[in-house]
KEMAR-269832 format. One record per residue (C-alpha): residue number from 1; residue in one letter; x, y negated, z negated. Coordinates in nm, 2 decimals. Example, Ala and Ser with C-alpha at 12.3 -4.5 7.8 and 13.67 -1.06 7.14 Angstrom:
2
 votor bavex      u      v      w
     1     A   1.23   0.45  -0.78
     2     S   1.37   0.11  -0.71
//
This chain:
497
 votor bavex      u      v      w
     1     X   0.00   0.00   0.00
     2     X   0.09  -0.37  -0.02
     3     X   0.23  -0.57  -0.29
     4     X  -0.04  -0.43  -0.54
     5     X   0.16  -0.12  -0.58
     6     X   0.52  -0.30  -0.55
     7     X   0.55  -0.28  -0.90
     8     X   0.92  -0.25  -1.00
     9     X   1.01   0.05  -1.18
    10     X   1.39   0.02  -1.28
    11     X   1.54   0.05  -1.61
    12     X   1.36  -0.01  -1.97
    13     X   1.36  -0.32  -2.17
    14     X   1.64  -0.36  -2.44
    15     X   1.45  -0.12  -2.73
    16     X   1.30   0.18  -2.52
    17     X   0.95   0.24  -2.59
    18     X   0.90   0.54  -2.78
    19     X   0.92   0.87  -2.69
    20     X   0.54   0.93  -2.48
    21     X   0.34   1.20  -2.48
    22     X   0.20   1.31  -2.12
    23     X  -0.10   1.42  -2.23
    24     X  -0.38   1.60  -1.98
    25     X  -0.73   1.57  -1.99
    26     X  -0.81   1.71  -1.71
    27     X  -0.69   2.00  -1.57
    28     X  -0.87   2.00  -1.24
    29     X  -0.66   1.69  -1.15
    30     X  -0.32   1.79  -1.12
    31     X  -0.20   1.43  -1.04
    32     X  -0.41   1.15  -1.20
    33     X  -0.58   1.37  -1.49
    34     X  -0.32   1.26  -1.77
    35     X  -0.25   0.99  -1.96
    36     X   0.01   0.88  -2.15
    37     X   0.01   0.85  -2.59
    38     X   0.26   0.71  -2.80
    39     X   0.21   0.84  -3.14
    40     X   0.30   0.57  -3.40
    41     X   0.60   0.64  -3.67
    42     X   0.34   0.76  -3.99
    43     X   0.17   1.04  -3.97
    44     X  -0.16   0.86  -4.03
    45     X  -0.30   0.65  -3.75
    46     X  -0.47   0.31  -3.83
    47     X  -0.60   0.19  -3.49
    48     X  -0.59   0.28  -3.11
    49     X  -0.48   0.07  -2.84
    50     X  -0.56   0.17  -2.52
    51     X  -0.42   0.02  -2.21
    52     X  -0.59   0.09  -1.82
    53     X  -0.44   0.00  -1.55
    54     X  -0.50   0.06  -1.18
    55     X  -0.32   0.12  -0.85
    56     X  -0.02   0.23  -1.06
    57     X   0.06   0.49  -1.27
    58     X   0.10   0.49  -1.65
    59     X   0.49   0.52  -1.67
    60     X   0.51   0.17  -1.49
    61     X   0.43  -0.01  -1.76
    62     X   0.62   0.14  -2.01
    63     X   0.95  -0.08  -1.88
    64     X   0.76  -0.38  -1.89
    65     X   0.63  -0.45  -2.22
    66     X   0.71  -0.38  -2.59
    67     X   0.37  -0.30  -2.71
    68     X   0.38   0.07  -2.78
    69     X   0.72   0.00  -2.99
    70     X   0.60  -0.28  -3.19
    71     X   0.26  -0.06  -3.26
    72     X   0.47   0.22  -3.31
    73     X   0.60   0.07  -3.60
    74     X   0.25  -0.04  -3.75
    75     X   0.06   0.26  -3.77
    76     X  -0.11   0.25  -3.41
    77     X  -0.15   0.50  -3.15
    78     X  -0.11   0.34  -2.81
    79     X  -0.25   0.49  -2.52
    80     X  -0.17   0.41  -2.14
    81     X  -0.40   0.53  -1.88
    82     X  -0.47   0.48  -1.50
    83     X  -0.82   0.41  -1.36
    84     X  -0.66   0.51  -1.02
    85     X  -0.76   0.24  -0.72
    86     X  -1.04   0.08  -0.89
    87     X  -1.13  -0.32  -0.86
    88     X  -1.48  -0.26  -1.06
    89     X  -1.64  -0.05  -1.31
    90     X  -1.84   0.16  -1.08
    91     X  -2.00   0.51  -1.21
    92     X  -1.69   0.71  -1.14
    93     X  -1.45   0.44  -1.30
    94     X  -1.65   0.49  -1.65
    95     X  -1.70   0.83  -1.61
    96     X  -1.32   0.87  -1.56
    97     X  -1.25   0.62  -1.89
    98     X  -1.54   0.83  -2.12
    99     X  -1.33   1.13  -2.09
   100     X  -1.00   0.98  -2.12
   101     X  -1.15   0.78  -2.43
   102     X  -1.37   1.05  -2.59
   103     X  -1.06   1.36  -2.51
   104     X  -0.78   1.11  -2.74
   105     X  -1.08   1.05  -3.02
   106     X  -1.09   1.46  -2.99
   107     X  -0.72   1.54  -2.98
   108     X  -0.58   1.26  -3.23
   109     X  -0.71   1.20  -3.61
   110     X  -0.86   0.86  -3.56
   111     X  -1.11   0.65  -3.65
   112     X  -1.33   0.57  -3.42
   113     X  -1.45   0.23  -3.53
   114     X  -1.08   0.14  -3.47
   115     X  -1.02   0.09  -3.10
   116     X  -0.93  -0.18  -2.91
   117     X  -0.97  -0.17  -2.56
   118     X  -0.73  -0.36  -2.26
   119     X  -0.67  -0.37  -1.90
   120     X  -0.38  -0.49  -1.68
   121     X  -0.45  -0.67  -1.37
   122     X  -0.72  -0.53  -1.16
   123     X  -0.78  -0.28  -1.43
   124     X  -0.87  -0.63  -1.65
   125     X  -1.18  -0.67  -1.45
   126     X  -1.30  -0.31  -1.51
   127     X  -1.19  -0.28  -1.85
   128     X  -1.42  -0.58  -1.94
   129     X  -1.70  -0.46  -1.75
   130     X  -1.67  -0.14  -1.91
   131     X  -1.62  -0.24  -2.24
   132     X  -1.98  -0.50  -2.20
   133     X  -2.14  -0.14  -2.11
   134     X  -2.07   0.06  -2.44
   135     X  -2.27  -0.20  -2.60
   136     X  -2.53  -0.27  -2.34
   137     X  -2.59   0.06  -2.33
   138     X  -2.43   0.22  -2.65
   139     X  -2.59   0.61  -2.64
   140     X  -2.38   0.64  -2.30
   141     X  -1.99   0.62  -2.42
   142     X  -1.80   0.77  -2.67
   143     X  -1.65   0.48  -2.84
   144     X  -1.76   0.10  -2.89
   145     X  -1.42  -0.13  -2.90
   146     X  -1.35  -0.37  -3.17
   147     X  -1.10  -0.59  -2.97
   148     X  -1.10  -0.62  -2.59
   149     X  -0.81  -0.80  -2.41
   150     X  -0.70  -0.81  -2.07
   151     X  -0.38  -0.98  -1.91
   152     X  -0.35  -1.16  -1.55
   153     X  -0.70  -1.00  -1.46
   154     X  -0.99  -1.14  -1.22
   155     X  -1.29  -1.15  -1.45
   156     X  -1.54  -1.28  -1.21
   157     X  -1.57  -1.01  -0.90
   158     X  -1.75  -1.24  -0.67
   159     X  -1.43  -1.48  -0.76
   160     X  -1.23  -1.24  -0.64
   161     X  -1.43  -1.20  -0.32
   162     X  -1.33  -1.57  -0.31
   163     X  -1.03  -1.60  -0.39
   164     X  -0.92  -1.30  -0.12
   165     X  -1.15  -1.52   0.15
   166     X  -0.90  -1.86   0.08
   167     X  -0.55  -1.67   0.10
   168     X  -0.66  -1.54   0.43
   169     X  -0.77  -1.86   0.55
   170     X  -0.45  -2.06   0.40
   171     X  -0.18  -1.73   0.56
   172     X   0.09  -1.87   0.32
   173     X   0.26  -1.63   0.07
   174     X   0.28  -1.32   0.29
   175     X   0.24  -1.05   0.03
   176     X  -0.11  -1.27  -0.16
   177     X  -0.20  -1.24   0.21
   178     X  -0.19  -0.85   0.26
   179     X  -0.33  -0.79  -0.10
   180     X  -0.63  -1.03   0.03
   181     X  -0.70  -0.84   0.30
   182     X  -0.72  -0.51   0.10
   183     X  -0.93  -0.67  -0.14
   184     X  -1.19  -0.79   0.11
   185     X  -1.14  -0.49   0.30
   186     X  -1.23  -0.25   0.01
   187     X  -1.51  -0.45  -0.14
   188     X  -1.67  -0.49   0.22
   189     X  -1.62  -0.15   0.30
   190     X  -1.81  -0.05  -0.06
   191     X  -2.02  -0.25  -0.20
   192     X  -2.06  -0.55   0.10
   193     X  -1.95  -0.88   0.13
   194     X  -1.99  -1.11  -0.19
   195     X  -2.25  -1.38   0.03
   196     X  -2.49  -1.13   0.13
   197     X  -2.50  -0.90  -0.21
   198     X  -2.50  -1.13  -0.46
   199     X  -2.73  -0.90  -0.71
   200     X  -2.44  -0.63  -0.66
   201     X  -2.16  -0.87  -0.76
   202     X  -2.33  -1.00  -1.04
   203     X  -2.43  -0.66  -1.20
   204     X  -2.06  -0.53  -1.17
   205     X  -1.86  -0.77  -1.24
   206     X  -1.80  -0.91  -1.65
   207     X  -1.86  -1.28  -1.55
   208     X  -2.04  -1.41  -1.29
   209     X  -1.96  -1.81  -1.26
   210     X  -2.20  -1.87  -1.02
   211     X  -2.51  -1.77  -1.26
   212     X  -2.52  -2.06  -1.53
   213     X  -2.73  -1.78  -1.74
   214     X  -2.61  -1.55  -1.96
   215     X  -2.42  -1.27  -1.76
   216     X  -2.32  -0.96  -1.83
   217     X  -2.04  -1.12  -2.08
   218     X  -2.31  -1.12  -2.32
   219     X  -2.24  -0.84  -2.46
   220     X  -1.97  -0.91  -2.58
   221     X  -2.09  -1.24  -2.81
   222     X  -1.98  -1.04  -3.13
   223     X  -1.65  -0.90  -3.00
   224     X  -1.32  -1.05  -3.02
   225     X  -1.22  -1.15  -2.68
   226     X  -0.82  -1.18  -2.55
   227     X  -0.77  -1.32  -2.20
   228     X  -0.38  -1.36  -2.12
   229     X  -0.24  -1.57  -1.84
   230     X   0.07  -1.68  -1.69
   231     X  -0.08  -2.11  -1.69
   232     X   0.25  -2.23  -1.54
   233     X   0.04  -2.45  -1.26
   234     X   0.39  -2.57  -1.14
   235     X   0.55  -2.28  -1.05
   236     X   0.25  -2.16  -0.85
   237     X   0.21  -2.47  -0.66
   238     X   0.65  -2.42  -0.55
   239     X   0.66  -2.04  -0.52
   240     X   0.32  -1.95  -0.41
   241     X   0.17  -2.23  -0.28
   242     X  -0.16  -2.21  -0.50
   243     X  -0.34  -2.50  -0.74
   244     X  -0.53  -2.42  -0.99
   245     X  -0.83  -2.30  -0.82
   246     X  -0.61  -2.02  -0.60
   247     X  -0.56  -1.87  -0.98
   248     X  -0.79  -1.68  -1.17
   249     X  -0.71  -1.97  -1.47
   250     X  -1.06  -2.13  -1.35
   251     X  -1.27  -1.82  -1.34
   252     X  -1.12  -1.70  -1.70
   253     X  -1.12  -2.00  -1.89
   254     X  -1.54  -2.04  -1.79
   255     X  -1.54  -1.69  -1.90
   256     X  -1.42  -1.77  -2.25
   257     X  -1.58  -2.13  -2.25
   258     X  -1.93  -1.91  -2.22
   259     X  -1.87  -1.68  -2.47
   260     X  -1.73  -1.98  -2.73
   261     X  -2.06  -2.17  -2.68
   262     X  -2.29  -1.85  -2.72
   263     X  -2.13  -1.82  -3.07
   264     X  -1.83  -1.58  -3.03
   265     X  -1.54  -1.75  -3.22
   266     X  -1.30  -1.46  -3.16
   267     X  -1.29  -1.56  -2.79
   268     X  -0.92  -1.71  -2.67
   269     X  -0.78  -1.80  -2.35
   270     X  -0.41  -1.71  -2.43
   271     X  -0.17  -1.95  -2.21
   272     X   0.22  -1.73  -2.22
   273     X   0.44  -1.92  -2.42
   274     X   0.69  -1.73  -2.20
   275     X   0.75  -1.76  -1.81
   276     X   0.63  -1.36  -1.66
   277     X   0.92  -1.17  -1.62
   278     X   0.92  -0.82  -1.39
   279     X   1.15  -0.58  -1.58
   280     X   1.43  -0.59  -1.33
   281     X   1.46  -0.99  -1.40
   282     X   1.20  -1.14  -1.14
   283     X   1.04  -1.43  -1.22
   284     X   0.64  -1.29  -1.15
   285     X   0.31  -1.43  -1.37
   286     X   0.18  -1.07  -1.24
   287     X   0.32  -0.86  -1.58
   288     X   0.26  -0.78  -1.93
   289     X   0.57  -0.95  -2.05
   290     X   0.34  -1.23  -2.04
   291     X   0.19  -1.09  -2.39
   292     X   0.40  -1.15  -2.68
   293     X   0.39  -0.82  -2.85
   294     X   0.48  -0.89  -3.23
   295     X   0.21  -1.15  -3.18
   296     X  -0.04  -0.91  -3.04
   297     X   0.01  -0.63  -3.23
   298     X  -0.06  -0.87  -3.54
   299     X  -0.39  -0.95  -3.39
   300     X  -0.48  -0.62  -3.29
   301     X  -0.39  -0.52  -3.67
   302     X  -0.66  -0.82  -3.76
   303     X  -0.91  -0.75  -3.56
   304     X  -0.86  -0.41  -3.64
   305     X  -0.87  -0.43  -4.04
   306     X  -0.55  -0.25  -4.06
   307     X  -0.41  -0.34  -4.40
   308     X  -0.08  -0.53  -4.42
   309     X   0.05  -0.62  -4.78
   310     X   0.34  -0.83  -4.61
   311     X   0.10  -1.08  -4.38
   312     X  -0.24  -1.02  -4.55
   313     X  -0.36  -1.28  -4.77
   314     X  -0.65  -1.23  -4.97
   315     X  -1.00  -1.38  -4.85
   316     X  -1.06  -1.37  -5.26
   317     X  -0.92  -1.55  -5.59
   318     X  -0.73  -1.32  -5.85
   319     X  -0.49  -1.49  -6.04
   320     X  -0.14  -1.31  -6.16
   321     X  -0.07  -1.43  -6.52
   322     X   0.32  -1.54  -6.59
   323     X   0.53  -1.22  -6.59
   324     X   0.24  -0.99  -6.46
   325     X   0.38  -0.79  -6.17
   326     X   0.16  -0.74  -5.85
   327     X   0.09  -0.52  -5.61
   328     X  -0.08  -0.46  -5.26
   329     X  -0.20  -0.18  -5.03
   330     X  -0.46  -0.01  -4.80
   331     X  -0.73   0.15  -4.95
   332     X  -0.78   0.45  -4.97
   333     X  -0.40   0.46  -5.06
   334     X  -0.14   0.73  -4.94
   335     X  -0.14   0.92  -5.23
   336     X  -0.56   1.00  -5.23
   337     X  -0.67   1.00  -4.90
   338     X  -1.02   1.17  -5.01
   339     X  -1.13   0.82  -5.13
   340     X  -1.39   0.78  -4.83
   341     X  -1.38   0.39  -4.92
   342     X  -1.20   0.16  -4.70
   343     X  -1.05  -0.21  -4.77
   344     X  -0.75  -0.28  -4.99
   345     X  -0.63  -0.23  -5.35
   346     X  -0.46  -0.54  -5.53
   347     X  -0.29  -0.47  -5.85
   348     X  -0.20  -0.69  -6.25
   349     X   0.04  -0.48  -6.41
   350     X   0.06  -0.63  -6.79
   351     X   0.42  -0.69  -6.85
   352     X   0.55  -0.35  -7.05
   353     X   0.30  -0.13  -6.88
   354     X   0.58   0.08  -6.74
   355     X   0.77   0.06  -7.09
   356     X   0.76   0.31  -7.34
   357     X   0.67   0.15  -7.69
   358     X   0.55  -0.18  -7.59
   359     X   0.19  -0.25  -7.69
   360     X   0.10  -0.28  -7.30
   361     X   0.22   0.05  -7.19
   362     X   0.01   0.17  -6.89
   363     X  -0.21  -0.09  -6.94
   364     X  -0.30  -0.28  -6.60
   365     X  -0.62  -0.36  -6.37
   366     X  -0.67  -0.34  -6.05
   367     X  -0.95  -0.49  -5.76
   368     X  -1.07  -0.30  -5.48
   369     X  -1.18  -0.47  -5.25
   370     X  -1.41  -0.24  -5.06
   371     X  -1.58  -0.29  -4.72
   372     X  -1.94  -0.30  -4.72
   373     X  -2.22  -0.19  -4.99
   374     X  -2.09   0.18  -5.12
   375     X  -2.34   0.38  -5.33
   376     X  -2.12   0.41  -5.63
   377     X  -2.19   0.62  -5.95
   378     X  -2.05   0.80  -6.25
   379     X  -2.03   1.10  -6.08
   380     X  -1.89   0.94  -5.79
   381     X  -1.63   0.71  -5.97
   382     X  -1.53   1.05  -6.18
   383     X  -1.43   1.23  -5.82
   384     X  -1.23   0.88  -5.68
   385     X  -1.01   0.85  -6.04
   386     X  -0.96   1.20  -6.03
   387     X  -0.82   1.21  -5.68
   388     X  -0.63   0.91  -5.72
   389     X  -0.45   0.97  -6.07
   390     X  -0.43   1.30  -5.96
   391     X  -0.22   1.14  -5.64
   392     X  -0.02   0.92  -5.88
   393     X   0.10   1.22  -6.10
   394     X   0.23   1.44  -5.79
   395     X   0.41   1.16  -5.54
   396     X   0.61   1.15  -5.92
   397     X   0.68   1.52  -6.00
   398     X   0.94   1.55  -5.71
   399     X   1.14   1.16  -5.75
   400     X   1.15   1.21  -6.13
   401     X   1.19   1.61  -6.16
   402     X   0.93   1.65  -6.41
   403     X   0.94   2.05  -6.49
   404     X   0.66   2.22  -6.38
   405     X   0.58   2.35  -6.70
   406     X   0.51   1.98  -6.85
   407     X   0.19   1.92  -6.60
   408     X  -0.14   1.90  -6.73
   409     X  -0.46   1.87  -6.53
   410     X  -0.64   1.56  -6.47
   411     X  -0.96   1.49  -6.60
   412     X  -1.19   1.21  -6.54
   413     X  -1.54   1.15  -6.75
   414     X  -1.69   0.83  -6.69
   415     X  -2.04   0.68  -6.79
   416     X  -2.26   0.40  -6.69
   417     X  -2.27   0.10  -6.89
   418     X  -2.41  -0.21  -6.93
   419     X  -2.34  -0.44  -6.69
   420     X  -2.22  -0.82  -6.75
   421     X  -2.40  -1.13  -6.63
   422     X  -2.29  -1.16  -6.23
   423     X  -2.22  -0.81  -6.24
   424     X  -2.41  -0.54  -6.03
   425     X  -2.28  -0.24  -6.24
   426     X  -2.05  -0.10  -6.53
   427     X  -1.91   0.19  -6.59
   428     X  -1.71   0.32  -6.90
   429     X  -1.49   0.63  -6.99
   430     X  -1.16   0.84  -7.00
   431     X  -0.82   0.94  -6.82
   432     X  -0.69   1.25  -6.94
   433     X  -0.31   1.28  -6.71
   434     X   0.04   1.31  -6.75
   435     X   0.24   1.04  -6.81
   436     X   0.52   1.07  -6.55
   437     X   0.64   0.73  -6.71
   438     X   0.78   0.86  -7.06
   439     X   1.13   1.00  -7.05
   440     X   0.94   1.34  -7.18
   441     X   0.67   1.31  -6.96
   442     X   0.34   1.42  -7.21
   443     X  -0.01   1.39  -7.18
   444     X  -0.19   1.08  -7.24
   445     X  -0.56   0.96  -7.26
   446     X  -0.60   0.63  -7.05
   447     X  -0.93   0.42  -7.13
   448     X  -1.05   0.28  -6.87
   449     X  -1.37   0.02  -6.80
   450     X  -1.48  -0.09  -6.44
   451     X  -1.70  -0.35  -6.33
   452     X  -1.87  -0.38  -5.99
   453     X  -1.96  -0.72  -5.84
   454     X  -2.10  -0.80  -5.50
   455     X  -1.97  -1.07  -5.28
   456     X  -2.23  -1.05  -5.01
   457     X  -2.09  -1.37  -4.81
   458     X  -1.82  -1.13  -4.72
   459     X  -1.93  -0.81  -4.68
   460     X  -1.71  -0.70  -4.93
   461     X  -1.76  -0.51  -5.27
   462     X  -1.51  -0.62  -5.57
   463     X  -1.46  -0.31  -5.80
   464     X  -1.29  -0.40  -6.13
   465     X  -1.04  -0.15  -6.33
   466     X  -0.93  -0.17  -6.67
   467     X  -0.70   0.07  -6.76
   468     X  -0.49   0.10  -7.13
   469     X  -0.43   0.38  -7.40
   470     X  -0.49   0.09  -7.65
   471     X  -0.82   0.07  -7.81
   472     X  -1.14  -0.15  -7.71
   473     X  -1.02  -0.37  -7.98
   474     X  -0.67  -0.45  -7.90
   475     X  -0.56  -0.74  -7.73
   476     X  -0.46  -0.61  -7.39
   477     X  -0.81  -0.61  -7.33
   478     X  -0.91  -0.94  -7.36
   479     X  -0.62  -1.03  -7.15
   480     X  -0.71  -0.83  -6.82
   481     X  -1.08  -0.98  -6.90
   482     X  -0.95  -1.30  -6.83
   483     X  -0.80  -1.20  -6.57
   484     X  -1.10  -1.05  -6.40
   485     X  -1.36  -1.29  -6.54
   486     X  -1.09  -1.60  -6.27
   487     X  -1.16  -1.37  -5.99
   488     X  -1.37  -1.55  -5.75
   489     X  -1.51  -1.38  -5.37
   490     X  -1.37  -1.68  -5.25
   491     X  -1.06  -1.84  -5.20
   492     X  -0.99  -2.16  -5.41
   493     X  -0.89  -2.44  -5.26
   494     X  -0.52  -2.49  -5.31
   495     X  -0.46  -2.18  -5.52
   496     X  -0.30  -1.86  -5.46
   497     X  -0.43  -1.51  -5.47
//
């Protein structure tokens, strides 16, 4: 073919992507039924990213962008994948993109509310299109995305019909010119010309300019939307003879404008802060070194809700008294995977809590900060602490060679209690563990109190711990309640955590 498929395949970047995984999902398709995965470094997966593109193969863009490294690193599984020699989301291009979506949900442990969708070029334009139909039409696909992006992609098909129509007329930039002609010459051939079969255009394509009303881009008014483009005006004009409106700049930025009016405030036209550079040095707006990955990847991870204790900054207030020490992380945590709660955990260790004779030993409380409404009981809380401290005890058998003999089970009794004004529920009762901390690790009975508070405005469910040997009369316990009794669902203005 033309320049569509002169994509340069030469040496990879500086910091080789990972090692991929050629994976088959169809075995009646001995060339194009594969795609490629890139496991991330953890064994557990925290979100998929899955790239299309189209009149390419999946191994060309592995030399021409960092994304599967930098995800590799943050817990997500990236996923490159071809829709072959599409330029719209016709019955066969989502048919092909429901198997290859619905065989990694099958093959890898994910979660499928954790997907973000992206296409590359051409495959932009279908990617969009296709990710508008799993919520137009929701039953029909395997997975709904929770981020779409696509980079250096026409988003308005008739556009394209266009656009195709002036670089044949203006004859300037040879290789524009041939990949005009195909374009017109493939559309025509399939689905007609864009003047006569308006009603076509408009169903297939993600954005339609031409219609003031709502298009199909609709659908995607509660999604977060990334369009990426190369916006240097001046270099097209020198190298490629084209203004603005010989771009798709015009068609995308409507796109987004649209979308931001309807109400979508996850919606971005993403200008590169870097000129598009081909892998073997080319200067070339046409490539996904356009997206800056550490960038992306930290949106995906947003958009996502893939805990990071380093970037993350509490939506909430929870003060850290002088010399209490802190702590952050995902939730359910490493150590007790069983939780089936997800959100974060962020931790007030009491100054000697992890010294042996201070009146403050393993005393400490800790929020979780829980997504949604769980249905949470005594019964319920009994399994979660049991599971967790449980966790706790064995990740600290192996580092601090506690004997085997010197375990003791863990046992959990909790009851329900009465709840404080503001609260929704209390709960009160017993941790019966090892304590790993002592230099001759021993049983010990942990007393532990929790509160449950809603903070509706977020969507979010605040779960209080107490935890300390002492009794209900000691001090330590008025100290974490003042703790607890600062916390806020909001953040204060000008205060910390």
């Amino acid at each position: 073919m033309t320049a569509l498929l002169a994509f340069c395949l030469l040496f990879p970047r500086a910091g080789a992507a990972q090692t991929s995984e050629k994976v088959i999902f169809d075995a009646k398709d001995s060339t194009d039924g594969y795609y490629l995965a890139v496991p991330p470094a953890s064994k557990a997966i925290k979100g998929v990213v899955v790239l299309f593109c189209s009149f390419t193969t999946p191994e060309s863009l592995l030399p021409e962008t960092r994304i599967p490294q930098v995800a590799y690193t943050n817990g997500i599984l990236t996923v490159l994948a071809s829709v072959k020699d599409k330029l719209y989301a016709d019955t066969a291009a989502t048919a092909r993109m429901n198997r290859i979506i619905r065989h990694v949900a099958g093959k890898y442990p994910v979660d499928t509310s954790r997907f973000a969708f992206g296409g590359y070029d051409y495959a932009g334009n279908v990617l969009l299109r296709y990710a508008e139909l799993t919520f137009q039409y929701p039953a029909r696909f395997p997975v709904r995305p929770k981020a779409v992006f696509a980079v250096d992609s026409p988003v308005d098909l008739a556009g394209l019909w266009h656009w195709s129509e002036r670089q044949i007329k203006k004859n300037y930039y040879p290789s524009t010119v041939a990949d005009a002609k195909f374009i017109v010459g493939k559309l025509g051939q399939e689905i007609g010309s864009a003047p006569q079969n308006p009603a076509r255009y408009k169903e297939l394509s993600p954005f339609y300019k031409a219609d003031e009303a709502p298009g199909n881009e609709r659908y995607l008014k509660n999604t977060p939307v990334r369009l990426y483009y190369d916006a240097d005006i001046a270099w097209h004009l020198k190298n490629r003879g084209n203004g603005y409106y010989d771009t798709a700049l015009p068609d995308a930025t409507e796109m987004i404008s649209r979308l931001l009016v309807s109400g979508n405030k996850d919606a971005e036209f993403v200008a590169s802060a870097q000129p598009g550079m081909r892998n073997n040095g080319t200067r070339h707006p046409n490539t996904l070194s356009i997206v800056d990955e550490v960038e992306f990847i930290d949106w995906i991870k947003g958009k996502l809700d893939i805990f990071d204790p380093v970037s993350w900054e509490p939506p909430y207030h929870l003060p850290a008294p002088e010399g209490w020490a802190t702590e952050l992380f995902a939730l359910p945590p490493e150590f007790a995977p069983g939780i089936a709660l997800r959100g974060s955990e962020d931790i007030r260790f009491m100054p000697g809590w992890d010294k042996a004779g201070k009146e403050d030993y393993w005393s400490y409380s800790y929020l979780w900060w829980v997504e949604g409404d769980p249905a949470l009981t005594a019964k319920r809380l009994e399994q979660y602490l049991t599971e967790y401290y449980e966790g706790l005890v064995g990740r600290n058998i192996g580092p601090r060679k506690i004997p085997r003999e010197r375990i003791v089970p863990t046992r959990v009794a909790m009851k329900q209690a009465k709840a404080e004004p503001g609260d929704k529920d209390a709960y009160r009762g017993t941790i019966h563990m090892l304590d790993y901390q002592a230099e001759n690790p021993r049983p010990i009975v942990l007393n532990c109190s929790v509160y449950v508070q809603e903070c509706a405005g977020a969507g979010r469910t605040a779960v209080f711990f107490e935890v300390s040997p002492q009794p209900a009369s000691h001090a330590v316990w008025q100290k974490m309640t003042e703790v607890r009794r600062q916390f806020s669902c909001k953040k204060l203005p000008g205060a910390g955590s």
